[in-house]
C-alpha positions as CSV (number, residue, x, y, z in Angstrom):
1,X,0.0,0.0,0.0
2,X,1.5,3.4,-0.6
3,X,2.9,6.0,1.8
4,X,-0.6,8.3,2.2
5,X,2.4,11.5,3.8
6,X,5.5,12.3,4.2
7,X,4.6,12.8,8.0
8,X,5.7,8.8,8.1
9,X,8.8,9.3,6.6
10,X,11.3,10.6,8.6
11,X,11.8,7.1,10.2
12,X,15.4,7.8,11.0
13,X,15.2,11.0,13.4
14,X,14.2,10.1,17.3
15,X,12.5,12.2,19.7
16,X,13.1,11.4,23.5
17,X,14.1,8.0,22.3
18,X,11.1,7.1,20.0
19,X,11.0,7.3,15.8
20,X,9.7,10.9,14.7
21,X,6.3,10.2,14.1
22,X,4.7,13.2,13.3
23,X,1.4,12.3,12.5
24,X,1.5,10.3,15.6
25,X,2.8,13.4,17.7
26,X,-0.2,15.8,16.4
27,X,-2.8,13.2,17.0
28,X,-1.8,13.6,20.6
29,X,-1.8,17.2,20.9
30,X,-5.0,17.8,19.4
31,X,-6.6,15.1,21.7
32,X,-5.2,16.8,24.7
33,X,-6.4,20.1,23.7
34,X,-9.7,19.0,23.1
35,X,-9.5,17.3,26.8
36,X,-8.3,20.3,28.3
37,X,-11.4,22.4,26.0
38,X,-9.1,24.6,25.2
39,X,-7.3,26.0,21.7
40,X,-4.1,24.3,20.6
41,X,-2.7,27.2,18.8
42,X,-4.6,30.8,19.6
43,X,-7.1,32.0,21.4
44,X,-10.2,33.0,19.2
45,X,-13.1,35.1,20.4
46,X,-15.7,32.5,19.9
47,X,-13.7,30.5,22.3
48,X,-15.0,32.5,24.9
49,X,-17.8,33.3,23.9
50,X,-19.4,30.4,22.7
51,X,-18.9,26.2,23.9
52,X,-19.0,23.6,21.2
53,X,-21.7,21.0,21.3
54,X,-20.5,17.6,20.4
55,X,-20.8,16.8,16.5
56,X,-24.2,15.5,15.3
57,X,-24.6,12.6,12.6
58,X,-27.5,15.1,11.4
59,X,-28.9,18.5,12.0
60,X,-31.5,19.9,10.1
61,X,-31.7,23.6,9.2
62,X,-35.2,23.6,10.3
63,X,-34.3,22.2,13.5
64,X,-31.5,25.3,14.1
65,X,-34.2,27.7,12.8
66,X,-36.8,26.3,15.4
67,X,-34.5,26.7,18.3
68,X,-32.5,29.4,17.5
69,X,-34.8,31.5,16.0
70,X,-31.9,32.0,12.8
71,X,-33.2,33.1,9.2
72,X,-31.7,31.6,6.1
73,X,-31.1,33.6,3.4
74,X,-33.7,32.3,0.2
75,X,-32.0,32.0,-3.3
76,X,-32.9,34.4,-5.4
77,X,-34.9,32.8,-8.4
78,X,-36.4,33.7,-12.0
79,X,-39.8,34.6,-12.5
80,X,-40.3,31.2,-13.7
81,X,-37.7,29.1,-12.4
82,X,-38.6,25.9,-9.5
83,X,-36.6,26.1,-6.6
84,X,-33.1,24.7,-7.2
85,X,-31.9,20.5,-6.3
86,X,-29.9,21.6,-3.5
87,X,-26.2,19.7,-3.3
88,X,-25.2,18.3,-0.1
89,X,-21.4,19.2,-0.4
90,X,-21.3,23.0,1.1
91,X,-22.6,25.8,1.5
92,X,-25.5,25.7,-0.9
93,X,-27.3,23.3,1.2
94,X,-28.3,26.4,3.7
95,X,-32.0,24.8,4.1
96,X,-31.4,21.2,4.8
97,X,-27.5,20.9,6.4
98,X,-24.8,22.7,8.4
99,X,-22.8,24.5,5.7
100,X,-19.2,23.1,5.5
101,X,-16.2,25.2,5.9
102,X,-12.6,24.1,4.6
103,X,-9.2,24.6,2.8
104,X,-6.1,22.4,1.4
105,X,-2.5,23.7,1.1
106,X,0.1,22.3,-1.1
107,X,3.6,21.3,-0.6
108,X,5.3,20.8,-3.7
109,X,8.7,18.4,-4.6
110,X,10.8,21.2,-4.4
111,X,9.8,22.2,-0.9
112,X,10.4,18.4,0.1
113,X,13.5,18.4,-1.1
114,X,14.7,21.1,1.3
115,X,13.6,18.6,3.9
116,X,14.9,16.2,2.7
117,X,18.7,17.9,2.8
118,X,17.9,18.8,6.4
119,X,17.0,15.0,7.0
120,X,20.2,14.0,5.5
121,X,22.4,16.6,5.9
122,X,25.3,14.3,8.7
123,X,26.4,17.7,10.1
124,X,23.3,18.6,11.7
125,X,22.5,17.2,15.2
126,X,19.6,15.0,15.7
127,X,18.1,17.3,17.4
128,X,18.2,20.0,15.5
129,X,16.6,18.2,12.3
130,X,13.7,16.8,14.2
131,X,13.0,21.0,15.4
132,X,13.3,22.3,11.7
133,X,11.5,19.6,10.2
134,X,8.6,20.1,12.7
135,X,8.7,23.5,11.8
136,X,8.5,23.2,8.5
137,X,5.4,21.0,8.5
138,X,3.6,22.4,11.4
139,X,2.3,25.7,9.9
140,X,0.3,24.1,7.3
141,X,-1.1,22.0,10.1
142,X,-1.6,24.7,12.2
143,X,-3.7,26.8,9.1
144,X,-5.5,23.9,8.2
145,X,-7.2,24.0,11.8
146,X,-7.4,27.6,12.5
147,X,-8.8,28.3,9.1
148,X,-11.8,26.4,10.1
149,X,-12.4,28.1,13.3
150,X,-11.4,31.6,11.8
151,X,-14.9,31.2,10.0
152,X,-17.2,31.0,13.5
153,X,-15.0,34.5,14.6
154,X,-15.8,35.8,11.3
155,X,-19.4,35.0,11.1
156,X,-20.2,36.5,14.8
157,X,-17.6,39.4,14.5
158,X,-19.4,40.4,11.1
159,X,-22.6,39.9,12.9
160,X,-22.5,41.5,16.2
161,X,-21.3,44.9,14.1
162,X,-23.7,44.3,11.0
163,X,-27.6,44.4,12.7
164,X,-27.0,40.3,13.1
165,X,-26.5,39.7,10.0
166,X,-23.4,37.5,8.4
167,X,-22.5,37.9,4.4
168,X,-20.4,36.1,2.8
169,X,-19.6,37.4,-1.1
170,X,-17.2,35.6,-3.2
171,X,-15.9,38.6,-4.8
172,X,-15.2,40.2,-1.0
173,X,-14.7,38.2,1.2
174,X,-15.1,34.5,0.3
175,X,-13.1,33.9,-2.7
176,X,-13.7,30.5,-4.1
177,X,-17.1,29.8,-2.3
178,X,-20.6,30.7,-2.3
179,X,-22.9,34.0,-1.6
180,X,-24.7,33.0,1.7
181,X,-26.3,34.8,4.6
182,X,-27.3,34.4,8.3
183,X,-29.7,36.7,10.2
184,X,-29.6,36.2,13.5
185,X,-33.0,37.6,13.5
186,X,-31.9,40.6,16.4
187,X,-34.8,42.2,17.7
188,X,-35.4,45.8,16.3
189,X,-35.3,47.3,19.5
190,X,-31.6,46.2,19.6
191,X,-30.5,47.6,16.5
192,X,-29.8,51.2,17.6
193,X,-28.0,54.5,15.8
194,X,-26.3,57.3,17.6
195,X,-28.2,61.1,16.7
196,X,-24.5,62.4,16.0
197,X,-21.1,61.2,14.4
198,X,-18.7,60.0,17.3
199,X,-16.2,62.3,16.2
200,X,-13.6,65.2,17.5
201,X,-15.8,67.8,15.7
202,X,-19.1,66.9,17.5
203,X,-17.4,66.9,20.9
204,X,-15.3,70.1,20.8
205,X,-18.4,71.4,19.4
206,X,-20.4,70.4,23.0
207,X,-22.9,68.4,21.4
208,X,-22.0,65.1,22.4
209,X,-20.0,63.3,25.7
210,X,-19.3,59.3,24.8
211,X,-18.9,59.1,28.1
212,X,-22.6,59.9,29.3
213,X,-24.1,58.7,26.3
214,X,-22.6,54.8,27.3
215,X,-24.0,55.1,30.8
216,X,-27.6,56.8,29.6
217,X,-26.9,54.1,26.9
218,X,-26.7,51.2,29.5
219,X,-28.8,52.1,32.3
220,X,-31.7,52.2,29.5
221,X,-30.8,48.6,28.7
222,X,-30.8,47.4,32.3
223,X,-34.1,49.1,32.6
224,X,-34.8,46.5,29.8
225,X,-33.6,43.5,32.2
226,X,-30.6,43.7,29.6
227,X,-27.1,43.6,31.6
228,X,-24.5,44.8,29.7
229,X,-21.4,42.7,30.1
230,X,-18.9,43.9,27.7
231,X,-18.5,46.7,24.7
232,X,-17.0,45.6,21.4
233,X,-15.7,48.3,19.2
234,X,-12.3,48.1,17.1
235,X,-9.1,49.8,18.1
236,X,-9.1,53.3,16.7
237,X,-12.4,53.9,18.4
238,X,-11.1,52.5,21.6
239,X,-8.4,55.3,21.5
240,X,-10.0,57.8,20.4
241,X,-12.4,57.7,23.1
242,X,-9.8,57.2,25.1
243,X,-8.4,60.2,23.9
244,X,-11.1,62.8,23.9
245,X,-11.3,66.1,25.2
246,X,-14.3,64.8,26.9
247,X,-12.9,62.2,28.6
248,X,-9.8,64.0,30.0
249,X,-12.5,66.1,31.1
250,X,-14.0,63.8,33.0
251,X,-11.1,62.1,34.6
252,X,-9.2,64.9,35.3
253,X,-11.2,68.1,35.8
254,X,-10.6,71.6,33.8
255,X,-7.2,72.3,35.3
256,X,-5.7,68.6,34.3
257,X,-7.6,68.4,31.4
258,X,-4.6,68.0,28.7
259,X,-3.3,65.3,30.4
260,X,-3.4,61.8,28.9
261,X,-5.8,59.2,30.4
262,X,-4.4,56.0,31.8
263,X,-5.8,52.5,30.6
264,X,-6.2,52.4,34.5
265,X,-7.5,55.6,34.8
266,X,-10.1,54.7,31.5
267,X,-11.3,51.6,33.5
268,X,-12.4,53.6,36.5
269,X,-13.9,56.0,34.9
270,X,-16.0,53.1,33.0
271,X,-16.7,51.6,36.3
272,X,-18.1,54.6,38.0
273,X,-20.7,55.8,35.4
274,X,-21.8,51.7,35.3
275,X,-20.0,51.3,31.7
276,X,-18.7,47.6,31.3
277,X,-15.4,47.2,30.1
278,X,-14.4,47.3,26.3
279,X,-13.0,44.4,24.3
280,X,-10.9,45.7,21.9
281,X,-11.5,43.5,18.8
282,X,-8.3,43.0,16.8
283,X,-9.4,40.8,14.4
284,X,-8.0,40.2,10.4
285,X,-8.2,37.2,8.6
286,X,-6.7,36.0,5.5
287,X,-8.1,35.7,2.2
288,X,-6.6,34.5,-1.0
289,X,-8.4,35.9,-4.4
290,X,-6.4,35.0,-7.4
291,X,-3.6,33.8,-5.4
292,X,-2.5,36.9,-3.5
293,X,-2.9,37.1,0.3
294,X,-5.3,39.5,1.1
295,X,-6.0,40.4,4.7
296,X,-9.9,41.5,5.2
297,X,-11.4,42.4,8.7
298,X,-14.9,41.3,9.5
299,X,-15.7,43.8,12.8
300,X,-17.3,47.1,11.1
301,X,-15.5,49.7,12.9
302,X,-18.5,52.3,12.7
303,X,-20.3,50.0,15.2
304,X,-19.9,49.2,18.6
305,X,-21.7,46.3,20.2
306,X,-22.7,46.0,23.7
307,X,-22.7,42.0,24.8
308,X,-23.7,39.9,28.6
309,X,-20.3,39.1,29.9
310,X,-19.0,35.4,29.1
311,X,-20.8,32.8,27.1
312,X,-23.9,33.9,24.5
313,X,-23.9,30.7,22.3
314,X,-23.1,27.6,21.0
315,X,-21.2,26.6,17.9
316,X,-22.6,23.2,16.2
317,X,-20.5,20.4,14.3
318,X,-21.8,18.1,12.3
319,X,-20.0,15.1,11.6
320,X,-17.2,15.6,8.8
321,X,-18.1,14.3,5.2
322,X,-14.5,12.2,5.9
323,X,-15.5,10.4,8.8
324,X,-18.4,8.6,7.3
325,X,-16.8,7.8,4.4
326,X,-12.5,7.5,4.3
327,X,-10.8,6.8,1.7
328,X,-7.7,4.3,1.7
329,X,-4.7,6.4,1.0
330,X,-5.7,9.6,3.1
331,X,-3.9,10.0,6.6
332,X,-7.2,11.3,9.4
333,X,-6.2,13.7,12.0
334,X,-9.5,14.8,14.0
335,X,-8.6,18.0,15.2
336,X,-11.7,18.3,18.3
337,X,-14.9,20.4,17.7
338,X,-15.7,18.5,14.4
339,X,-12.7,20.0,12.7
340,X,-10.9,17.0,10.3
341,X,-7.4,17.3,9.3
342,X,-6.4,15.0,6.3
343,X,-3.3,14.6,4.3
344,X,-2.3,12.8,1.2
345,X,0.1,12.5,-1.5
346,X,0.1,12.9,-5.3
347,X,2.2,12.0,-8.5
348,X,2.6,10.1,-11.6
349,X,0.8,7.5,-10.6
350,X,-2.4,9.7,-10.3
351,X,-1.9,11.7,-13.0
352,X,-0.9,14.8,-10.8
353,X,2.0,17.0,-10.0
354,X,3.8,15.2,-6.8
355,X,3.0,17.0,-3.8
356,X,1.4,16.5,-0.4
357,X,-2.0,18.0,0.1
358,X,-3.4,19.1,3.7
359,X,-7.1,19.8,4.1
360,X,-8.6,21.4,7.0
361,X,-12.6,21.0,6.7
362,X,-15.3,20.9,9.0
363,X,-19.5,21.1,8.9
364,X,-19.5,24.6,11.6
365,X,-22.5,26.7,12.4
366,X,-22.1,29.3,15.3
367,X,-26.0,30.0,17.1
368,X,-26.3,32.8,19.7
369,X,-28.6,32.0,22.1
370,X,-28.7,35.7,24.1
371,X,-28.9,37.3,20.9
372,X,-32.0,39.5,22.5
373,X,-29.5,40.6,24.9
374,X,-27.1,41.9,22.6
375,X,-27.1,45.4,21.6
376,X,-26.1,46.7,17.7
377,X,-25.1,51.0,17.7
378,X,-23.9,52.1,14.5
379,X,-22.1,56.1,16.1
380,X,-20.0,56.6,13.0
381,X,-20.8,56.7,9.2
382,X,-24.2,58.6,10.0
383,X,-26.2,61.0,8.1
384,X,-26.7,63.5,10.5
385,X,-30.8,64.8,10.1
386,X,-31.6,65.9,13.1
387,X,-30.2,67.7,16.5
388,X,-28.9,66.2,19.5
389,X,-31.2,68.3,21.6
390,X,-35.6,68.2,20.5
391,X,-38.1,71.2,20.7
392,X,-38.4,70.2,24.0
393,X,-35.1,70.6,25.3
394,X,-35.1,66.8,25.9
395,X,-31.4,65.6,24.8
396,X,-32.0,62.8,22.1
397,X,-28.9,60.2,22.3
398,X,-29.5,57.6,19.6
399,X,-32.8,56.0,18.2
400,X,-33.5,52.8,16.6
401,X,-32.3,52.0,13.5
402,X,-35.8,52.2,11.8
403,X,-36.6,55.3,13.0
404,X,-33.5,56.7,11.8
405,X,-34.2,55.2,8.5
406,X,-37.4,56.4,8.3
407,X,-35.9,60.1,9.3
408,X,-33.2,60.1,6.6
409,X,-35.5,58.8,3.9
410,X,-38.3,61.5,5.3
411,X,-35.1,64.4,4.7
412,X,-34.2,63.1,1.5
413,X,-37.8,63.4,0.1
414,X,-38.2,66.8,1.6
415,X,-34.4,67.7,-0.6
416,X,-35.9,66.4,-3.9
């Protein structure tokens, strides 16, 4: 029977007195991270956030929908065309099956061959080749797996900052795969907008304070019986507000007011007007269109998202295409969470260019079950219609998102 990888190879190296056995060695890391529930490489955000169920021989769409009060996105149809034979081998089988996530990388002859003169090379120490041999291998591994999970981080990140709503377009952000969508179905009354910009101008200007409108902001959702845990909002927000004239205001009075506010002193401050902390979400993926690395970052950072502290979901496997049916010459790796790492080697006898193939692939679904107590506020990239204060006098801080549509659409029609 043939050799399925080059993993098995290296037959001549030992490691604390055994053969290298690669395969052998990453089979027992991934079990003990998946006994310790933890991640083998990086932490991901979903990793708090979320627990994974155990992977299910079958689960229905319907049965997601039912429980988790998720909407699919319909395809969109001719005038006279039936319904389309859905396939069951990815992502356009949104209404019966878990969608399937995955990618293969390539190592090539010519990359082996550098291994190969490490392997051989007699002036190297034993030692020594087993650690650069390892880490040639391991980051293909090591993508493989994360490349899966990068999807759930992608698909709440671009939710929590997008009304609850995940897209996925080929020619943006999923090169190679499919248009598809989930709504999250977030209640209306959680999708809010700010009345002004969050921006220098509006502050210096006295017409808006971050500061208060966060603790008006949360003390409205407590009224609710929402608790706000944690705020989400990207990096330059984070400093800016940081930053602000109003908030050196606040944590240092008139007379101190151009000094620079700690982290520490920024945490206070949050903690005494009621503010949770803020995550700061540093997030970029990887994409690959036409061959080029391409880095993309799924958080909007004109959003903010206000979240209960620690776990609002569950992430769903199914069980891996792979496992139910193997095929001979493939080398299995289950990774934990329903996540299957295989390997395999081509060349003349299959017609193909010699190489060895890794595949990282797994049927993945994240479902937020407090997603009524998670709060959506776009405060940047907003058409400003209306003032901060009302005919009243009453100080207007945000409004939901369709009453601010319905204000800017109202505007526009009074422009034409």
């Amino acid at each position: 029977m043939p050799t399925k990888s080059i993993f098995t190879t290296f037959t001549g190296l030992h490691k604390a007195g055994s053969p290298l056995d690669l395969l052998a060695t990453w089979r027992k890391s991934f079990d003990k991270a998946s006994e310790r529930e933890v991640a083998l490489f990086q932490k991901m955000y979903t990793d708090g956030w979320f627990t994974y169920n155990t992977p299910q021989m079958s689960l229905t769409a319907e049965a997601i929908v039912g429980k988790y009060q998720i909407r699919f996105m319909a395809t969109l149809l001719g005038d006279e065309s039936p319904s389309p034979l859905r396939r069951s081998d990815g992502f356009d089988v949104w209404t019966k099956e878990i969608p399937r996530v995955g990618q293969t990388f390539v190592m090539f002859a010519r990359d082996y061959r550098k291994l190969m003169e490490v392997y051989e090379n007699p002036r190297l120490k034993e030692a020594d080749k087993v650690k650069q041999i390892e880490k040639t291998l391991k980051h293909q591994m090591q993508d493989a797996y994360l490349g899966c999970k990068d999807v759930m981080d992608f698909i709440v990140l671009m939710a929590f900052s997008n009304w609850g709503v995940a897209k996925f377009v080929p020619a943006i952000n999923n090169p190679g795969g499919r248009a598809y969508e989930v709504d999250y179905t977030m209640p209306d009354a959680n999708k809010l907008v700010s009345v002004l910009n969050w921006t220098t101008a509006n502050t210096k200007a006295g017409k808006l304070n971050p500061i208060l409108f966060l603790s008006v902001l949360c003390a409205a959702l407590r009224a609710r019986g929402i608790e706000p845990g944690e705020i989400l909002m990207s990096q330059e927000l984070a400093t800016w507000l940081r930053m602000d004239s109003t908030t050196r205001l606040l944590a240092h009075g008139t007379d101190k007011q151009a000094q620079t506010v700690t982290k520490s002193e920024f945490s206070a401050l949050l903690e005494e007007n009621e503010i949770p902390p803020i995550t700061v979400i540093r997030r970029k993926m990887g994409i690959s269109p036409d061959g080029k690395r391409q880095a993309i970052e799924p958080w909007n950072p004109n959003f903010i998202a206000i979240k209960p502290a620690g776990v609002i979901g569950e992430i769903q496997p199914a069980i891996e295409d792979s496992e139910l049916i193997e095929e001979e010459n493939v080398d299995y790796l289950n990774a934990g969470n329903g996540i299957r790492i295989s390997k395999w080697r081509t060349g003349a006898s299959t017609g193909q260019t010699a190489g060895e193939y890794t595949e990282g692939a797994g049927r993945l679904l994240p479902l937020i079950t407090e997603i009524g107590q998670i709060v959506c506020l776009q405060v940047r990239g907003i058409t400003e219609k209306e003032a901060a204060v009302d005919a009243n006098g009453t100080t207007t801080y945000y409004r939901t998102k369709a009453d601010y549509d319905a204000a800017v659409a109202a505007a526009s029609l009074e422009t034409v």
